[in-house]
C-alpha positions in Angstrom: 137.6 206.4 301.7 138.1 209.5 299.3 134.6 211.0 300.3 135.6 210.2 304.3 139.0 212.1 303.7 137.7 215.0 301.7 134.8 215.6 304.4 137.7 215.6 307.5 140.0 218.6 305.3 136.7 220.4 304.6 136.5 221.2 308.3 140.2 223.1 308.3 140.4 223.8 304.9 138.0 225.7 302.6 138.3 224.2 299.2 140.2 220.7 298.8 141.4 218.9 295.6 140.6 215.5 295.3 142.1 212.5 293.2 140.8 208.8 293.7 140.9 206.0 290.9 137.5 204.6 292.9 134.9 204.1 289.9 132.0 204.6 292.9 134.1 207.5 293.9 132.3 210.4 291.5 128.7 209.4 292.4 129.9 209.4 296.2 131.2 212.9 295.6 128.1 214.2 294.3 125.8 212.9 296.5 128.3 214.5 299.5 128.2 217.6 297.7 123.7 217.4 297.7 123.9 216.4 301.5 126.5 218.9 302.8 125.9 221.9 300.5 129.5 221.3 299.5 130.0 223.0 296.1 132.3 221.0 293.2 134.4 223.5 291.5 135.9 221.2 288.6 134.9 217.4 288.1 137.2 215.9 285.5 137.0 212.0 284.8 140.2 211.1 283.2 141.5 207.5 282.3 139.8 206.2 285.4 140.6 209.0 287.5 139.0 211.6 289.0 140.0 215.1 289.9 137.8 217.1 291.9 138.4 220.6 293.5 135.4 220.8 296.1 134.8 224.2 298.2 132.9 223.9 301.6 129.6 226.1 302.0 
């Protein structure tokens, strides 16, 4: 669901912080980020959770 809800704020918004504790979450992320052209600003794994600050093209 995290990769579903950052590509919905992408369309209105042009850089979005994520957080999900989803361990499939960060490889989700990058593939979105290969198939959309999506660039990931800051990719931090900490304690189970990610943080991600992800800017549309």
């Amino acid at each position: 669901m995290p990769i579903i809800e950052l590509a919905r704020a992408l369309k209105s918004e042009a850089e979005v912080e994520l957080w999900a504790d989803d361990p499939a979450a960060e490889g989700d992320l990058v593939a979105f980020a290969q198939s959309t052209g999506a660039r990931i600003e800051v990719l931090r794994v900490d304690g189970g959770r990610l943080r991600a600050v992800v800017r549309r093209r």
